[in-house]
C-alpha positions in Angstrom: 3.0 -28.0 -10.4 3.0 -25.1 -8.1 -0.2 -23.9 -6.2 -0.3 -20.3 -5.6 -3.7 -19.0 -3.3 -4.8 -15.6 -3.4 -6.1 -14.1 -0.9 -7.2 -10.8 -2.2 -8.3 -9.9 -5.6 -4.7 -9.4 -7.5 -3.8 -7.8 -10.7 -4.4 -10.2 -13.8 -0.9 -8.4 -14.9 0.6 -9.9 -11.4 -1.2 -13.5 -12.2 0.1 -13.5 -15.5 3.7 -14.0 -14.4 3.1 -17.6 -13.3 3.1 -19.4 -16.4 -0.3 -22.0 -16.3 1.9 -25.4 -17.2 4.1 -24.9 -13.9 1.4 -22.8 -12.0 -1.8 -23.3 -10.7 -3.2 -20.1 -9.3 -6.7 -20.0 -7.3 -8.3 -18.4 -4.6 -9.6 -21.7 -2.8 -7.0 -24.6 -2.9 -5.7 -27.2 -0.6 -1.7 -26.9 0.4 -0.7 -24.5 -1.4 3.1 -23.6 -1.5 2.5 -20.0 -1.1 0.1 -17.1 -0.6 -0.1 -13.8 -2.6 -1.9 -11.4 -0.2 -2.7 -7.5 -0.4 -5.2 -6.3 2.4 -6.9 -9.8 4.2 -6.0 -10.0 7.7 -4.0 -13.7 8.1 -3.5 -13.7 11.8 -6.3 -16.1 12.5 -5.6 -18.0 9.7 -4.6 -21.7 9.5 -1.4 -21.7 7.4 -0.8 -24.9 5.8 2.1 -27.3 6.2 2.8 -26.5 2.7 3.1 -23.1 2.6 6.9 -22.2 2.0 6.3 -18.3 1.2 3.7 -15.0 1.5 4.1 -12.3 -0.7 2.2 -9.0 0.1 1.2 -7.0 -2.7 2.3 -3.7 -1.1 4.6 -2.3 1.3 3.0 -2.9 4.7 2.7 -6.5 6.5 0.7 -5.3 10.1 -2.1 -8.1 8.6 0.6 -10.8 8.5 1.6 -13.1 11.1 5.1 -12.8 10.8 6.4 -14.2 14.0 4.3 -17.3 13.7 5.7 -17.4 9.8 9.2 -17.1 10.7 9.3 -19.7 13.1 7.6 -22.1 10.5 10.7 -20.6 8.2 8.1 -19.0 6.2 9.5 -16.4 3.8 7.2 -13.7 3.6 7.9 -11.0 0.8 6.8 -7.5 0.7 6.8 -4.9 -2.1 8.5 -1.5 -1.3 8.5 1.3 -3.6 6.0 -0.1 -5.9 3.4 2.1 -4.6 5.5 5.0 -3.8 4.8 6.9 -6.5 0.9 7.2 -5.7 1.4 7.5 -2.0 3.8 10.3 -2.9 1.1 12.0 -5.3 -1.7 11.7 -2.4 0.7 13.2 0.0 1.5 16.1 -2.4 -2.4 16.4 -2.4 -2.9 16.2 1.5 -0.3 19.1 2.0 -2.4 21.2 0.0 -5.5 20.7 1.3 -4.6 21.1 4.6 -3.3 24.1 3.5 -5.9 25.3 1.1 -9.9 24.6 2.8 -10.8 23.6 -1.0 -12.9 21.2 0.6 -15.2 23.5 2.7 -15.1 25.5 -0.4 -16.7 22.9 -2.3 -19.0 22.0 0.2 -19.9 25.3 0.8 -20.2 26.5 -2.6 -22.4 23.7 -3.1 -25.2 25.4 -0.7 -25.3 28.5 -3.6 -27.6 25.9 -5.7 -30.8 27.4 -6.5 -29.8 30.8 -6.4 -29.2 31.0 -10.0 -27.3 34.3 -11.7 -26.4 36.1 -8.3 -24.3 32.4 -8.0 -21.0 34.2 -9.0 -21.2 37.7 -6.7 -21.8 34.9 -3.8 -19.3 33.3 -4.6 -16.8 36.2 -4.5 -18.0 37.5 -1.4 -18.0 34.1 0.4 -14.1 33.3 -0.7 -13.0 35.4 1.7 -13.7 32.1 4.6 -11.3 29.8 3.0 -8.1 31.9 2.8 -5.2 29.2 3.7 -1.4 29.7 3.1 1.3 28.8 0.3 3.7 25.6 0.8 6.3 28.0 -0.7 8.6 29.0 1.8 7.2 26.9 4.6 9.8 24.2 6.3 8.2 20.5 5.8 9.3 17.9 8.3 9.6 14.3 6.9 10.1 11.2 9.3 11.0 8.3 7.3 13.3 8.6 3.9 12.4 5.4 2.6 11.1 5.3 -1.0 8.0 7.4 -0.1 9.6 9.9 2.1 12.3 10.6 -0.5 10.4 11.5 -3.2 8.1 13.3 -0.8 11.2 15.2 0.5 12.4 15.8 -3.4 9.4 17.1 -4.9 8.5 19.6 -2.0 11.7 21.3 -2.5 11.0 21.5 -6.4 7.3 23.8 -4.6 10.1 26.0 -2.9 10.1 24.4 0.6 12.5 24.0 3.1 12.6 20.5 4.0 14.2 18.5 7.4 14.0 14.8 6.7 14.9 12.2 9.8 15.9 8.4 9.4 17.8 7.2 11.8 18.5 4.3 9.6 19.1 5.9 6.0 20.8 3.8 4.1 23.2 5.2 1.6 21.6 4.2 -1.4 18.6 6.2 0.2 20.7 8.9 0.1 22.3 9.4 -3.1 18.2 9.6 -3.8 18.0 12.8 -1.6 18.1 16.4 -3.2 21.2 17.7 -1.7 18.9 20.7 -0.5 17.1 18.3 1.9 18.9 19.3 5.4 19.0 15.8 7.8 18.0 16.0 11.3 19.9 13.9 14.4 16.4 13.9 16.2 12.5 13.7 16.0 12.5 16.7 18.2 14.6 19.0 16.0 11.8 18.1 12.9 8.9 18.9 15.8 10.6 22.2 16.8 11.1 23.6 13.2 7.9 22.2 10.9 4.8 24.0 9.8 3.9 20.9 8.0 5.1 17.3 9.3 4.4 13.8 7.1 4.7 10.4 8.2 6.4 7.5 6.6 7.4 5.1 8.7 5.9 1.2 9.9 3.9 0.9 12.6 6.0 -1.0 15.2 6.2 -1.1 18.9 8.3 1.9 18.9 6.7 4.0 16.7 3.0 2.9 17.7 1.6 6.2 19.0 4.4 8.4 17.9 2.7 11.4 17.4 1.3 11.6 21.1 0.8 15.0 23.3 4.4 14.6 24.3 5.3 15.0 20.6 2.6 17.7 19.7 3.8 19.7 22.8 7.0 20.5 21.1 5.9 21.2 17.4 5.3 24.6 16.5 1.8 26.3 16.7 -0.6 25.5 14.2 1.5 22.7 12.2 -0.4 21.0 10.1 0.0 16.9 10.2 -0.1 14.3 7.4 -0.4 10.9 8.0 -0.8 8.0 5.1 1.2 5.4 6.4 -0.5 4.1 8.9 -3.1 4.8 11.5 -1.6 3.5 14.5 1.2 6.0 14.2 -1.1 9.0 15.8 -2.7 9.2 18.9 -6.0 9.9 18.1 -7.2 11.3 21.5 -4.0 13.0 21.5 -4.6 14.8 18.2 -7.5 16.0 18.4 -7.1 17.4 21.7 -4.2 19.7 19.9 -6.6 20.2 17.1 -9.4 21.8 19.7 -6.7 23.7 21.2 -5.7 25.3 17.5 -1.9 23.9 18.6 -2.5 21.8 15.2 -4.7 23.5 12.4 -4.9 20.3 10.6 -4.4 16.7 10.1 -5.0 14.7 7.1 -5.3 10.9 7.4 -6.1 7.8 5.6 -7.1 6.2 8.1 -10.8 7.3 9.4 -11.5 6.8 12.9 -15.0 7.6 14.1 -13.5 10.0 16.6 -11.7 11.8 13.6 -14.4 11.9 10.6 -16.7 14.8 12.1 -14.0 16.3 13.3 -14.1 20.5 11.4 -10.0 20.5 11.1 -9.5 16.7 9.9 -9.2 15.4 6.2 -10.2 11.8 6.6 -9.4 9.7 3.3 -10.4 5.8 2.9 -7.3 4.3 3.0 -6.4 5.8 -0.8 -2.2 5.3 -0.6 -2.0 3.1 -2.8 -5.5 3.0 -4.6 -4.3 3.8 -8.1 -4.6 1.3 -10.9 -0.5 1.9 -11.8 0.3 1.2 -8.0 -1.9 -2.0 -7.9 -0.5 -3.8 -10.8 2.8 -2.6 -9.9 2.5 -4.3 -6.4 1.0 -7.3 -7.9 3.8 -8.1 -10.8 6.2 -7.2 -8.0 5.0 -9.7 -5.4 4.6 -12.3 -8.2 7.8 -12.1 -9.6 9.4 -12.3 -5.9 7.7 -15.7 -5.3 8.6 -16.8 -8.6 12.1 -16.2 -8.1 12.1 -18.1 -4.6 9.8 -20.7 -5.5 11.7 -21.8 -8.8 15.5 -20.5 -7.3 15.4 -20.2 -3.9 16.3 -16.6 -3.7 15.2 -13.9 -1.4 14.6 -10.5 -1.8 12.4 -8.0 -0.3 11.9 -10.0 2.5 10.4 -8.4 6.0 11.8 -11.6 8.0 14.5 -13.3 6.2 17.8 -11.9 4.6 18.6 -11.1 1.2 20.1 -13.8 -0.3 20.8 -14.5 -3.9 22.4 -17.4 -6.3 22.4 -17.2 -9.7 24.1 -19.5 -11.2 21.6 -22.5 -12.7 21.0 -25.6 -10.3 23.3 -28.1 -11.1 21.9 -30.6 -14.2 21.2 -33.8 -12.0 21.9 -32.0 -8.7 19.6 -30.5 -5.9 19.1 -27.3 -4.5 18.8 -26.8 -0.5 17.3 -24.3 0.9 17.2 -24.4 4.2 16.0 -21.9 7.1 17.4 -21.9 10.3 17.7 -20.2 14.1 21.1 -18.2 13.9 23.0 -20.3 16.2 26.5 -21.7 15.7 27.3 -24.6 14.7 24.3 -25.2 12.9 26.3 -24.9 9.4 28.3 -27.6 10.2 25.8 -30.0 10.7 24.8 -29.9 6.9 28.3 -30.4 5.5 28.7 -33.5 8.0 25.3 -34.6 6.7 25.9 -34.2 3.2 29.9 -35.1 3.7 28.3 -38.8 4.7 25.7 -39.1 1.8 28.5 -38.7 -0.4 27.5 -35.2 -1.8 29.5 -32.9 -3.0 28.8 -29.2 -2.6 29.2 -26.8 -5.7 27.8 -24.0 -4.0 26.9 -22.7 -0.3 25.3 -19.2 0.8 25.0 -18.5 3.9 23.1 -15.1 4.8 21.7 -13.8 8.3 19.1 -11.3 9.9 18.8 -11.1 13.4 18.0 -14.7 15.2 17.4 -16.5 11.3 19.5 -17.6 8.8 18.6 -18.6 5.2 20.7 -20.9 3.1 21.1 -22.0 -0.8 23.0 -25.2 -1.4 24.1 -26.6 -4.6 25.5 -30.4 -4.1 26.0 -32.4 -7.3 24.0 -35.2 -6.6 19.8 -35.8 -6.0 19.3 -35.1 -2.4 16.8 -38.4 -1.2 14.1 -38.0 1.4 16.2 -39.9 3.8 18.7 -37.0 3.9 16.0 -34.3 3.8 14.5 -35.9 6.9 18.3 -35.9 8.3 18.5 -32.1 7.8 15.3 -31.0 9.2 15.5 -32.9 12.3 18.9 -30.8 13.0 17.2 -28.8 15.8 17.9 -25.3 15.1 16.3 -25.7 11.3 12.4 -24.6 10.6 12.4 -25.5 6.9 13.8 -27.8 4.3 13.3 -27.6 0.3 14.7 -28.7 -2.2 14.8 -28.2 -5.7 15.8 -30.2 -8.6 17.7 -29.3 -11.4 
């Protein structure tokens, strides 16, 4: 029986993907073997002994303790582009209110109450205040061409925008997904220099913490207007709202209020709405679900922030075991299985090795059961942070 904690409230949809005679699912256990997470912060956490994987039920992972989790060769999933299509729709939104003050409009027609017939001459003699300009023709910058930033990129030019997109680390596959009007840029600066609307679509990191600064600002054209959904840290807020006082930015719309941002007359603060659509939320959770199922029951990565991709599937061997082991990315370290296994008398049907960075992850298929004795032999190997098997 597997124990799967949650830590958030998840999609029944998502729960129902772990069938109940292999599965126990809760929100208070003991040892679990993993954690399905979407917003609880995890970095004062205790993380069990037992825990083998987290999977995050959307795309960001800034309330995870990844570090910690990787050197424990904890796998921790996340769910990209299963939100994207209701962080795209907000974005859509958030370009047109910064264009359009339908806001203020609201607000203001709000204060006609009372007034009764004369409402509708008011009305048409107030409009005049909340004038604000067509996307049509205007040149939207997009940094990040992930799955948000594509279809960001793709349905701006279907409103008769010229768009710049920059990723300095667009795959092709995230390509071909590009409408082959969206013009690339080599730099940040070239998307600053050329923008009347820029949108943000990148994780928060130690480079990109802060990105849109005064530097940054300084060489965007006047009155650009700024959407950010992604994530708060990503904007200087000081920065940003000297610009705004300065009318060098007319807007900025952001999901991520700040108490020096919400009274602010030129700022659209929004609750942290991305992904806060019913459709986005159980397709996170069925996502995330299905991703520890796979790894719990296979061994098999995908979507992972800090391991690689790595994939088997052919069936464990009937009678055999399945390794799957984490390690440090340091030669050599291969080599101490097969001798291990080589001297238990195992043979190996199978063995995939796949690397990110300073880990490795491996599957093993030997035709034998793999005892305790030589599971203890493997983990002590020195470079390896995890051992499990799995029986077929």
């Amino acid at each position: 029986m597997y124990k799967i904690q949650t830590l958030n409230k998840i999609a029944s949809c998502g729960l129902n993907v772990f069938d109940r005679d292999n599965y126990e699912v809760a929100s208070d256990m003991n040892n679990p073997d993993a954690y399905l997470v979407r917003s609880a912060d995890m970095h004062e956490m205790k993380i069990s002994d037992t825990v083998k994987a987290v999977a995050r039920a959307g795309a960001g992972t800034n309330n995870i303790p990844i570090p910690e989790l990787t050197e424990k060769g904890i796998v921790v999933f996340n769910t990209p582009g299963a939100n994207a299509n209701a962080v795209k729709e907000l974005v859509i939104l958030a370009l047109l209110i910064s264009s359009r003050p339908v806001v203020k409009a609201n607000n203001w027609v709000k204060t006609l109450a009372g007034q009764g017939d004369q409402i509708p001459d008011l009305a048409e003699k107030g409009k005049s205040q909340f004038v604000g300009p067509e996307l049509k023709g205007k040149t939207l910058g997009v940094i990040g061409l992930g799955a948000i930033g594509a279809m960001v990129a793709n349905l701006a030019i279907q409103f008769g925008m010229e768009v710049i997109g920059y990723d300095p680390f667009l795959s092709v596959s995230a390509a071909w997904r590009l409408d082959h009007n969206v013009k690339h840029a080599e730099t940040l600066d070239a998307v600053y220099a050329k923008s009347d609307y820029i949108t943000v679509h990148v994780p928060q990191t130690n480079d990109t913490k802060g990105m849109i600064n005064a530097s940054a600002i300084k060489t965007m054209k006047d009155g650009v207007r700024i959407i950010n959904l992604a994530r708060g840290g990503l904007v200087n807020n000081a920065d940003i709202i000297a610009a705004l006082d300065s009318g060098k930015v007319q807007a900025l719309v952001t999901d991520f209020a700040a108490e020096e941002l919400i009274n602010h007359e030129k700022v659209i603060c929004l609750p942290h709405l991305g992904a806060s659509t019913p459709e986005a939320e159980d397709n996170c959770a069925i996502m995330a679900a299905n991703e520890l199922k796979d790894f719990i029951e296979k061994g098999n990565i995908n979507n992972s922030v800090n391991f690689p991709k790595t994939y088997n599937d052919n069936p464990i061997p009937v009678g055999g075991t399945r390794l799957c082991i984490s390690h440090k990315n340091i030669p050599d370290t291969i080599s101490k299985f097969t001798t291990i296994l080589g001297e238990a008398k195992l043979n190996i049907e199978s063995f995939i090795n796949q690397a990110k960075g300073d880990v490795a992850y491996n599957i093993i298929d030997v035709n034998g059961v793999v005892t305790d004795d030589i599971i203890a032999k493997l983990a002590a190997c020195d470079t390896v942070t995890k051992v499990r098997p799995i029986f077929g």
